[in-house]
C-alpha positions as CSV (number, residue, x, y, z in Angstrom):
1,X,-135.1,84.9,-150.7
2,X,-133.9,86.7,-147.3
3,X,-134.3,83.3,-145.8
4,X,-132.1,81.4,-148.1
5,X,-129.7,84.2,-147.6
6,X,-129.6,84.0,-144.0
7,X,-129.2,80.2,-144.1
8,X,-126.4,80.6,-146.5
9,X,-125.2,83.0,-144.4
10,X,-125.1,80.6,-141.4
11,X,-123.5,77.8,-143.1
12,X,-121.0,79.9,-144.0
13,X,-119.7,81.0,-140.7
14,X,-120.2,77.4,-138.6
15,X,-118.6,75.8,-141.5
16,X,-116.0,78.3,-142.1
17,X,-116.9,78.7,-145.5
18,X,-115.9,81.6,-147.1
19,X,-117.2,83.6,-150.1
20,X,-114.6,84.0,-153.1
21,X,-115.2,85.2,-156.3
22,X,-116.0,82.0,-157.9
23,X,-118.5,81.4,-155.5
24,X,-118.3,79.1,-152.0
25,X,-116.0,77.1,-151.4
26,X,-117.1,72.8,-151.1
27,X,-115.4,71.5,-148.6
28,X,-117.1,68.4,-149.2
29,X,-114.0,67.2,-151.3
30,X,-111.6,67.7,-147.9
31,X,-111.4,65.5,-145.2
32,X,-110.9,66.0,-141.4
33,X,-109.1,64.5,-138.3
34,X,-110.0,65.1,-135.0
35,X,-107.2,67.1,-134.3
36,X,-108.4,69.6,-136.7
37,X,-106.4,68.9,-139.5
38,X,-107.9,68.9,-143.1
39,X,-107.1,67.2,-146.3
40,X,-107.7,67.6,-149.8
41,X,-106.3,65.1,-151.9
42,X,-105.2,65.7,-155.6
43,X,-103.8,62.5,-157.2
44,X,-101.9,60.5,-155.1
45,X,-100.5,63.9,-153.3
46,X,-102.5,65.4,-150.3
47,X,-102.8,68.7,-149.3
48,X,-103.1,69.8,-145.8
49,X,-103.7,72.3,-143.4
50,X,-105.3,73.0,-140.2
51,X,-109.5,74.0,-140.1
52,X,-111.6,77.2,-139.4
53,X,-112.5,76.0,-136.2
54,X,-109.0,75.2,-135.3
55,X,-107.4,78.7,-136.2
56,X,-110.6,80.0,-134.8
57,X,-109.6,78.2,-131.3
58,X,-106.0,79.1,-131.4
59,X,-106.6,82.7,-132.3
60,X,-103.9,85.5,-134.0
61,X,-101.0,82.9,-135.3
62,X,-97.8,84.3,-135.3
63,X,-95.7,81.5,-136.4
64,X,-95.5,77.9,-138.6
65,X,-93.3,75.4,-138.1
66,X,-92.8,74.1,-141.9
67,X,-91.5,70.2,-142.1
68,X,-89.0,69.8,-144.6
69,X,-89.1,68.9,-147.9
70,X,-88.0,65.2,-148.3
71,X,-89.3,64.2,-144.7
72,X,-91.7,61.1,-144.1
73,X,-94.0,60.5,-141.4
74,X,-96.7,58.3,-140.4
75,X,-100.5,58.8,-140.1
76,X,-100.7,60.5,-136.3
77,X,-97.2,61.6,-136.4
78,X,-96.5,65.1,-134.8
79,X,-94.8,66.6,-138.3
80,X,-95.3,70.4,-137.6
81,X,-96.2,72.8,-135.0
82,X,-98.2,76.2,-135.4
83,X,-97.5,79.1,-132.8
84,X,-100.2,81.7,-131.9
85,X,-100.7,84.7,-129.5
86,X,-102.5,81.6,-127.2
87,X,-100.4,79.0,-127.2
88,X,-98.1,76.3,-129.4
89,X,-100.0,73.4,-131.3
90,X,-98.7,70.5,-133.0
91,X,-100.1,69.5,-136.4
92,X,-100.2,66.2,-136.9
93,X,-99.5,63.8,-140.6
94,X,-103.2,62.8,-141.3
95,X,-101.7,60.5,-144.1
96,X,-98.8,58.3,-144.5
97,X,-96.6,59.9,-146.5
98,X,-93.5,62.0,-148.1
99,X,-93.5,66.1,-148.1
100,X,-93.1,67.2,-151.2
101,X,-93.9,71.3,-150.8
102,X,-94.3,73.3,-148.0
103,X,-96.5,76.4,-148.3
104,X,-92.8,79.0,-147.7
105,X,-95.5,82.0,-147.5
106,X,-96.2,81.5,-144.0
107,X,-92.9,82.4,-142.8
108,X,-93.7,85.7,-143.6
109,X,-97.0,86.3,-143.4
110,X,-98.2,83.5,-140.6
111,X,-101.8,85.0,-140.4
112,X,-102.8,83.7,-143.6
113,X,-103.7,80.7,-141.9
114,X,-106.2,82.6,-140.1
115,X,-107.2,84.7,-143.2
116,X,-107.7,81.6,-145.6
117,X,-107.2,78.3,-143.6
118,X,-108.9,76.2,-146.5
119,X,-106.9,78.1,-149.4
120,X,-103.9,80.0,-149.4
121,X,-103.2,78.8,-145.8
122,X,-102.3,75.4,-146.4
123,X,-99.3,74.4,-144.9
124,X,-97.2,71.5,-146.4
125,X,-98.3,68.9,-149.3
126,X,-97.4,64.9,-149.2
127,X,-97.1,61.9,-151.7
128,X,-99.6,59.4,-150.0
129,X,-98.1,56.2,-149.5
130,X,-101.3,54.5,-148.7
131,X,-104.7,57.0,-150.5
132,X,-106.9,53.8,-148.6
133,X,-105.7,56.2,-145.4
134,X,-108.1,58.9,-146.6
135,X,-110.9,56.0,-145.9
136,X,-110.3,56.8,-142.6
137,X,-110.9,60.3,-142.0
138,X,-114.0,62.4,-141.5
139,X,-115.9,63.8,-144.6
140,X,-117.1,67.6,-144.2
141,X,-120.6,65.9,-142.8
142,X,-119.0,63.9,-140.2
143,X,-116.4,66.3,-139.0
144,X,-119.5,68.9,-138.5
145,X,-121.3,66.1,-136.2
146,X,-117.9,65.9,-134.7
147,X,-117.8,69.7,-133.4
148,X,-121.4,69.7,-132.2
149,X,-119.8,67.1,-129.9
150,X,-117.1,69.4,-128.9
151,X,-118.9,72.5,-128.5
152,X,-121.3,70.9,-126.3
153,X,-119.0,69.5,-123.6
């Protein structure tokens, strides 16, 4: 039993899982870019955000740049930016797509993007113009392999 907690235990911190009350989160229903975004679709609208690993590396943010409601963008298209006590990082559109919502919370509380990057730190939702672009992101298994790669270099 203390193993299995243990091993939980470490799946939960490289993953950047995180324990709520109804249990861990699966993050095998987002997918990932390389540039650290994630996205969780929910119909044909896609919620996104940036990852663990990517608040992780930017450290204390301070700051979101929100697109605007009604703005479109291409999949790759700088769309946002996010400001932290480190530096200034653009977030990218991993979809095709329309905003439709912004997360407004982080303009006063910024840090929840560090304090729940996979929940209430998402940053702005989108109407999908093409859901076959989700085909071409990493699921949670790849993106893992993906930052062995990085943390080995």
């Amino acid at each position: 039993m203390d193993t299995d907690y243990k091993l939980l235990s470490h799946k939960i911190n490289i993953r950047g899982k995180k324990m709520k009350q109804e249990g861990i989160m699966d993050l095998k229903e987002f997918k990932f870019t390389k540039e650290h975004e994630w996205v969780k679709a929910e119909g044909d609208t896609a919620v996104v955000g940036i990852t663990d690993y990517a608040q992780k590396e930017l450290g204390d943010v301070v700051y979101v740049e929100l697109p605007q409601v009604g703005d479109s963008f291409n999949q790759g298209d700088a769309c946002s930016n996010i400001e932290s006590v480190k530096a200034v990082s653009d977030i990218y559109a991993p979809l095709s797509g329309e905003i439709t919502e912004v997360n407004e919370t982080l303009e006063d509380t910024p840090e929840m993007v560090n304090k729940d990057p996979y929940g209430d730190g998402w940053i702005f939702k989108l109407k999908m113009d093409d859901p076959d672009e989700l085909n071409e992101l990493m699921t949670d298994e790849d993106y893992n392999e993906y930052l062995k790669g990085i943390q080995k270099e």
